[in-house]
C-alpha positions in Angstrom: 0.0 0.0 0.0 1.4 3.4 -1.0 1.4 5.9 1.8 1.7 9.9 1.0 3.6 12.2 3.1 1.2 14.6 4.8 2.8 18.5 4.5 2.4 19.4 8.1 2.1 23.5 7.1 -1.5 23.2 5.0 -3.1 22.4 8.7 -1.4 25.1 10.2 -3.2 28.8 10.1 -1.6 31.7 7.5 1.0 33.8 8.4 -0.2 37.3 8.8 2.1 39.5 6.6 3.8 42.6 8.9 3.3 46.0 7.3 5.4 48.3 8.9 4.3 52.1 8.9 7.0 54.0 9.5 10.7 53.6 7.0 12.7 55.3 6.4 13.9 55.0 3.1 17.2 56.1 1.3 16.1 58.2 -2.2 18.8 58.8 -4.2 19.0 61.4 -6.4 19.8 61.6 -10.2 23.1 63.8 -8.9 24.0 61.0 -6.7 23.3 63.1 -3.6 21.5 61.1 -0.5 18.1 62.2 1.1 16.2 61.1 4.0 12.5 60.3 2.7 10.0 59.5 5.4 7.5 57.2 4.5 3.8 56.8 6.8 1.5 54.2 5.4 3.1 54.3 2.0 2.9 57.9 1.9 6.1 59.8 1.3 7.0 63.1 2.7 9.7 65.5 2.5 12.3 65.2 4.7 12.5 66.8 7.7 15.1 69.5 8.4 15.4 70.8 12.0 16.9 74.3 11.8 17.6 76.0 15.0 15.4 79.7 15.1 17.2 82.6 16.8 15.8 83.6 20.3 14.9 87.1 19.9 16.2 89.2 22.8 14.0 91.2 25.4 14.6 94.3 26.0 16.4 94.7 29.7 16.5 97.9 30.4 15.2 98.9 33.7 12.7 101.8 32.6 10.8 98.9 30.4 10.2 96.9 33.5 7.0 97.1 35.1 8.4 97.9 38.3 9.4 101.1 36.8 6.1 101.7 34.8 2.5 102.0 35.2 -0.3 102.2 32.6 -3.9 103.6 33.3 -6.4 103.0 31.1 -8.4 105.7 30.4 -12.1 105.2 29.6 -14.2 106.5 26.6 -15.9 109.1 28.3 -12.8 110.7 30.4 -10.7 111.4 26.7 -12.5 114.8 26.7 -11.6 115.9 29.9 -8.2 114.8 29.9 -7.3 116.2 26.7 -8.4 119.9 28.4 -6.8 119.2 31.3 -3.7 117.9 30.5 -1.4 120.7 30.8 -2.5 120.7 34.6 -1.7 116.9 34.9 1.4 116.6 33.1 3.1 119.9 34.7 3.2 118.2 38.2 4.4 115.4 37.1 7.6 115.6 35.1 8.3 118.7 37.2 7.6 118.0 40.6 7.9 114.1 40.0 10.6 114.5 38.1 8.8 111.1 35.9 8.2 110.7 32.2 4.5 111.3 31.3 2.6 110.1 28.1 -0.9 109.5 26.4 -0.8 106.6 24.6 -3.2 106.7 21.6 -3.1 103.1 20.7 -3.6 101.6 23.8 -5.5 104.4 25.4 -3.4 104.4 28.3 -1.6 107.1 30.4 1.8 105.5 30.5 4.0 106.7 33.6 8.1 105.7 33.3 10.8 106.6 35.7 13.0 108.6 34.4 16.9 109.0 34.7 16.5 112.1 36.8 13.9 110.4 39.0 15.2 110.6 42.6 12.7 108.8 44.9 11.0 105.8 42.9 7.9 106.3 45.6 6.9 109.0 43.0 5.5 106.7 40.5 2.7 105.5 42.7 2.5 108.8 44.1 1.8 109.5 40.6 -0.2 106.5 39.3 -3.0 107.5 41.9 -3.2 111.3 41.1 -3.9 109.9 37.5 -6.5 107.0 38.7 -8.2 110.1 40.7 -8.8 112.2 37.9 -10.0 109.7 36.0 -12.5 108.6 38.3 -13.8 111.8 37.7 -12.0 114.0 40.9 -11.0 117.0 40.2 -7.6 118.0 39.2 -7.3 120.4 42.1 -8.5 117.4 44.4 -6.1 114.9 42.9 -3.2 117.1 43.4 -3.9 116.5 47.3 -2.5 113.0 46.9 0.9 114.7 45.7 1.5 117.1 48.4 0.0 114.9 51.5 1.0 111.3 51.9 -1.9 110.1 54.2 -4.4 110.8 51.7 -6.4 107.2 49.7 -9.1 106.3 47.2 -11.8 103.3 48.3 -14.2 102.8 45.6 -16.6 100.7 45.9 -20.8 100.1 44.6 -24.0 100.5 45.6 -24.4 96.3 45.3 -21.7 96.2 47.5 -23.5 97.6 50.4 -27.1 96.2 49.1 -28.4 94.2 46.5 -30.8 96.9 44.3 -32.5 96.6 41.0 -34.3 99.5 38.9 -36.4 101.9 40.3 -34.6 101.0 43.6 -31.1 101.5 42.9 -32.5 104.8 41.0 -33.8 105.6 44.4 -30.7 104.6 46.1 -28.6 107.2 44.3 -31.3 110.1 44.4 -30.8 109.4 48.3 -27.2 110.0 48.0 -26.9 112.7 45.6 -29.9 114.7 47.6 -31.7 117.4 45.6 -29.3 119.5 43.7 -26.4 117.1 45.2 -26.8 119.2 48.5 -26.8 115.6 50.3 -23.5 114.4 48.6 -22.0 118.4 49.6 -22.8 117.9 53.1 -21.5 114.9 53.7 -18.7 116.5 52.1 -18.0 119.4 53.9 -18.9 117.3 57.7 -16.4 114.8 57.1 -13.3 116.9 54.9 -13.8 114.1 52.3 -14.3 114.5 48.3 -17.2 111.8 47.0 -17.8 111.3 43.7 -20.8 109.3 42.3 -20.1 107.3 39.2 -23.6 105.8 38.4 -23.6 103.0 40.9 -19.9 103.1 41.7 -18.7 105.2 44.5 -15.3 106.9 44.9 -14.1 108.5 48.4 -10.8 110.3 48.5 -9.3 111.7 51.9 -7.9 110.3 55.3 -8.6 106.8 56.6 -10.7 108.2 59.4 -13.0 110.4 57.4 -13.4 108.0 54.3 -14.2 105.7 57.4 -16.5 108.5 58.3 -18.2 109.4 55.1 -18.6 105.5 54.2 -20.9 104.8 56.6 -23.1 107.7 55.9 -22.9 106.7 52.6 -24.1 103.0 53.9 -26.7 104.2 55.7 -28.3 106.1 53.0 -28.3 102.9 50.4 -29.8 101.3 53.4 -32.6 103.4 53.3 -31.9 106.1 56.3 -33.6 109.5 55.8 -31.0 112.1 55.2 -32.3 113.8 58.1 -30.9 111.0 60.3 -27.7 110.5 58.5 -27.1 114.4 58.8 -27.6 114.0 62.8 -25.4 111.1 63.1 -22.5 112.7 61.2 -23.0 116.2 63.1 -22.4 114.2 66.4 -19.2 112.2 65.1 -18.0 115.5 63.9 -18.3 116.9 67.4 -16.6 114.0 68.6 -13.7 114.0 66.8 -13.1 118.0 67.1 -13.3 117.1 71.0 -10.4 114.8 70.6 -8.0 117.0 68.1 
């Protein structure tokens, strides 16, 4: 009987056939010159040539640094005033200060540098605030009181701060303060040496601690719904008080 030798590989499964994605093959050029070809899924692309960029160089100087500068941005509505004013502003500044002073147009800023005749660096804030006052909406005259007198600060703060109002309330709320022909916002004023000005629903106070102490809870009061008549009482006693003690 003839007997056939069985080929052993026919039961055994099919050899899966490797593809591999990423070679890198060698293209040589008509020239003879060599070039690296990448090749991704039997896609070629060009080859890939690393170039090392120049690192541009920052500026070091130390009037560029924001230690030594300060930018204020000036709002739409405050170009008009500034632009008439700004002989009074700027005068104080490079002369007194002894800083570098400019408008930027682009930016809208007021851009405050020190300057190489600068002697006491304390002059740029001194001189960033005067700024912020005035645009605020202080008057220049007022502002200049944070130059000549050291103990002098701005708190701003709003109306939601104190109380959560809404329409004809907050309307209300700001009638209160201002008082009828802003005789309310003068006294409180005059009582407590401060300057108040009433920004919509925003709230700046310039002066001393004490008073702005003083003049903010009057303020507070009258959101809350005291009648100015009370308020006035209140603040005529403090006032007493603290002439008593100086």
């Amino acid at each position: 009987m003839e007997v056939e030798n069985i080929n052993v590989e026919e039961f055994l499964p099919a050899k899966k056939t490797v593809k591999l994605k990423n070679v890198k093959r060698r293209a040589v050029s008509e020239s003879g010159d060599g070039m690296e070809v990448e090749e991704h899924n039997g896609i070629q692309g060009k080859a890939k040539h690393s170039r090392s960029r120049p690192k541009k160089k920052r500026n070091t100087e130390p009037n560029e640094s924001k230690v030594n500068m300060r930018k204020i941005p000036v709002p739409a509505h405050r170009y008009t005033p500034l632009k008439e004013n700004w002989l009074k502003i700027f005068t104080p500044i490079v002369e007194h200060l002894l800083l570098q002073v400019r408008f930027n147009t682009k930016t809208r800023n007021v851009e405050i540098k020190v300057g190489p005749e600068t002697k006491d660096i304390a002059n740029l804030q001194k001189a960033a605030d005067f700024v912020k006052a005035f645009i605020y909406g202080f008057d220049v005259d007022d502002a200049l009181a944070l130059l000549r007198l050291d103990d002098l600060f701005v708190e701003s703060f709003e109306i939601k701060d104190v109380k959560t109002l809404q329409g004809d309330h907050l309307g209300r709320a700001i009638g209160r303060l201002a008082g009828k022909a802003g005789r309310t916002k003068f006294t409180i004023e005059n009582v407590t040496k401060t300057r108040i000005v009433l920004a919509d629903s925003k709230i700046h106070i310039l002066g001393s601690y004490q008073n702005i102490a003083l003049a903010r809870r009057a303020i507070c009061n009258l959101i809350m719904g005291s009648p100015p008549s009370k308020v006035y009482g209140n603040l005529r006693n403090v006032a007493n008080r603290v002439a008593e003690r100086f």
